[in-house]
N, C-alpha and C positions, 0 to 999 in steps of 0.2 A: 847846476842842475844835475841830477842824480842820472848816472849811466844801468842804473842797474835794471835786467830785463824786467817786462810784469809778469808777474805770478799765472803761472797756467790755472786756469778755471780745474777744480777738483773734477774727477768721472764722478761717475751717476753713483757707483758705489761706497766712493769713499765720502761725495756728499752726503749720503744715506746714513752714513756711521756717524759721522760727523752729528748730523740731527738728533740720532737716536742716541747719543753721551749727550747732550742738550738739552733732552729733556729726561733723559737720567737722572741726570746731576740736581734740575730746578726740583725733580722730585725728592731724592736723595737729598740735597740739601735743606728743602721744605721743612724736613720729616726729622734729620737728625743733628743739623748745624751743619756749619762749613765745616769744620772737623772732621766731617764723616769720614769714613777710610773709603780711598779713589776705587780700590777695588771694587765696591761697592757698585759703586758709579758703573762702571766697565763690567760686570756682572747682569746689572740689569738692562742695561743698554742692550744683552745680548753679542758681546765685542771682546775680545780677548785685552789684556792691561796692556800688550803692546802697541796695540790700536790707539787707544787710550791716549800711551806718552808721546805715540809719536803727534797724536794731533795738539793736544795739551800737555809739554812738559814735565808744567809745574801748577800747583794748585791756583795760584794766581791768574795762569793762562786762560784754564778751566775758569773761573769764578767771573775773572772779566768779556769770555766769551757767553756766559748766561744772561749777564746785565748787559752786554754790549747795546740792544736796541734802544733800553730806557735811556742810557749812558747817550747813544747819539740823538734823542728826543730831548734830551735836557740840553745836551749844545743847540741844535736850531731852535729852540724854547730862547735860549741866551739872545741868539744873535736876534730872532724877534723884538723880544723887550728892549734893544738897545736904541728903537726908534719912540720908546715910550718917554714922552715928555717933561717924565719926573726921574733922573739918572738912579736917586736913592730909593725910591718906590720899585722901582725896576729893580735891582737889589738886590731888594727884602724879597721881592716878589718869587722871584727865581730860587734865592735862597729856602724860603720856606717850602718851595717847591722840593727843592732838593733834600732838605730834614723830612718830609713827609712821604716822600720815598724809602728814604731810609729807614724812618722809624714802622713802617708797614710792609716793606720789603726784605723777608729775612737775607742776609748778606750782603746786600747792599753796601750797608756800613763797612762789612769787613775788606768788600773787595777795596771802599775806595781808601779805607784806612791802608791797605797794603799799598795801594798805590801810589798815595802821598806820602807816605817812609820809604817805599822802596827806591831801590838804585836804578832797577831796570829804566832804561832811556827808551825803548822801545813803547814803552806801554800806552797803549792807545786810549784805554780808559783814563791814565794821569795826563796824557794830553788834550784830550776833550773836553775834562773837567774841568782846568786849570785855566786852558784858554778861555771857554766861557764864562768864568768866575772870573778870570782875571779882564776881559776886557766890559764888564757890568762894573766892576768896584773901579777899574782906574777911568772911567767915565763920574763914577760917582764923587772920586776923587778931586779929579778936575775942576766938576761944580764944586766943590767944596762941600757939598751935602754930606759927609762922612770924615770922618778921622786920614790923617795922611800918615800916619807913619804904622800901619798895620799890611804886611806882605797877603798874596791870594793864597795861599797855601796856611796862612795863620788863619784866617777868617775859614777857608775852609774846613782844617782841623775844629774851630769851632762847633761849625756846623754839625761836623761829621760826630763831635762830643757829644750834643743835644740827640742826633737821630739815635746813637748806641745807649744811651741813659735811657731810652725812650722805647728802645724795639721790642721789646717783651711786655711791657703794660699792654694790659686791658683797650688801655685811651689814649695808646703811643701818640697819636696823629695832633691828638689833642692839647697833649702835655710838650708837643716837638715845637705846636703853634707857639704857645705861651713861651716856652724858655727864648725860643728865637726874635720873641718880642724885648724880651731881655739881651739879649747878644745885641739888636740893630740899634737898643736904646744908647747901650755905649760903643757902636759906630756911629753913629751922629753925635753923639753928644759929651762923649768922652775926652778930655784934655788928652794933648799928645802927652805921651810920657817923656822925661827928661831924659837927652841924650846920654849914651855911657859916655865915659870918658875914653880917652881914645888914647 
């Protein structure tokens, strides 16, 4: 069990700053990609860039505190569906759920692409996402309704493939449905691939 004390509740002020980079950024980001230079960010918030690093670092800190809410809506979404009566419908379900975010959500894609390469162990966005993907596919597993030898971080990177192929169309939402219909046809139905050689 972890000894470490808990986090003092932010003041009134520094929550305030905190907000106003928040929806900086969602605008900032909106308008010019995650790309945008943080300054940016910390200029319109009205906050100086030191304000800024000390609450967000690194761009990533920043990126997954804007997505943070959707990010814990899609875990209790997870853990929901896991009482759903079809392990692989439950899935896809969620699945699709989560390309249709992405593909309609600018940055989305990027934060969770950061997430799942990066090293950071702390990241609360890579552990939200990971456990609720990962305890949806190894239920589906178990039924046997899907493929076994594809890891949650594989399936996910798929996902996260279709949402980024898809974020700038017209019809992202549309074209994220379809390709994802393609991804779940070969988790169910896909022959495991032959083991490497060892």
């Amino acid at each position: 069990m972890s000894t470490s004390p808990p986090r003092r509740p932010l003041r009134a002020d520094a929550r305030r700053n905190v907000e106003l980079l928040l929806a900086a950024a969602r605008e900032v980001f909106r308008e010019q990609g995650v790309d945008a230079p943080l300054d940016e960010v910390a200029r319109r918030a009205g906050v100086g860039n030191a304000t800024l690093y000390r609450r967000f670092p690194t761009r990533q800190a920043l990126l997954e505190a804007v997505h943070q809410d959707l990010i814990e809506a899609l875990h209790v979404r997870a853990r929901a569906l896991l009482e759903d009566p079809s392990p692989a419908e439950a899935l896809e379900v969620w699945l699709r759920e989560l390309a249709g975010h992405g593909s309609s959500s600018r940055g989305l894609t990027a934060t969770l692409t950061a997430a799942l390469h990066g090293q950071n162990a702390e990241s609360v966005c890579r552990e939200l996402v990971v456990d609720a993907a990962g305890a949806l596919l190894e239920r589906a597993q178990r039924a046997g309704a899907v493929r076994s030898d594809v890891t949650v971080v594989q399936v996910l990177r798929l996902v996260n493939a279709v949402a980024f192929a898809t974020e700038h169309e017209p019809d992202g939402p549309r074209q994220a449905e379809h390709l994802l219909g393609i991804v779940m046809d070969g988790l169910r139905h896909g022959s495991p691939a032959p083991s490497s050689p060892r």
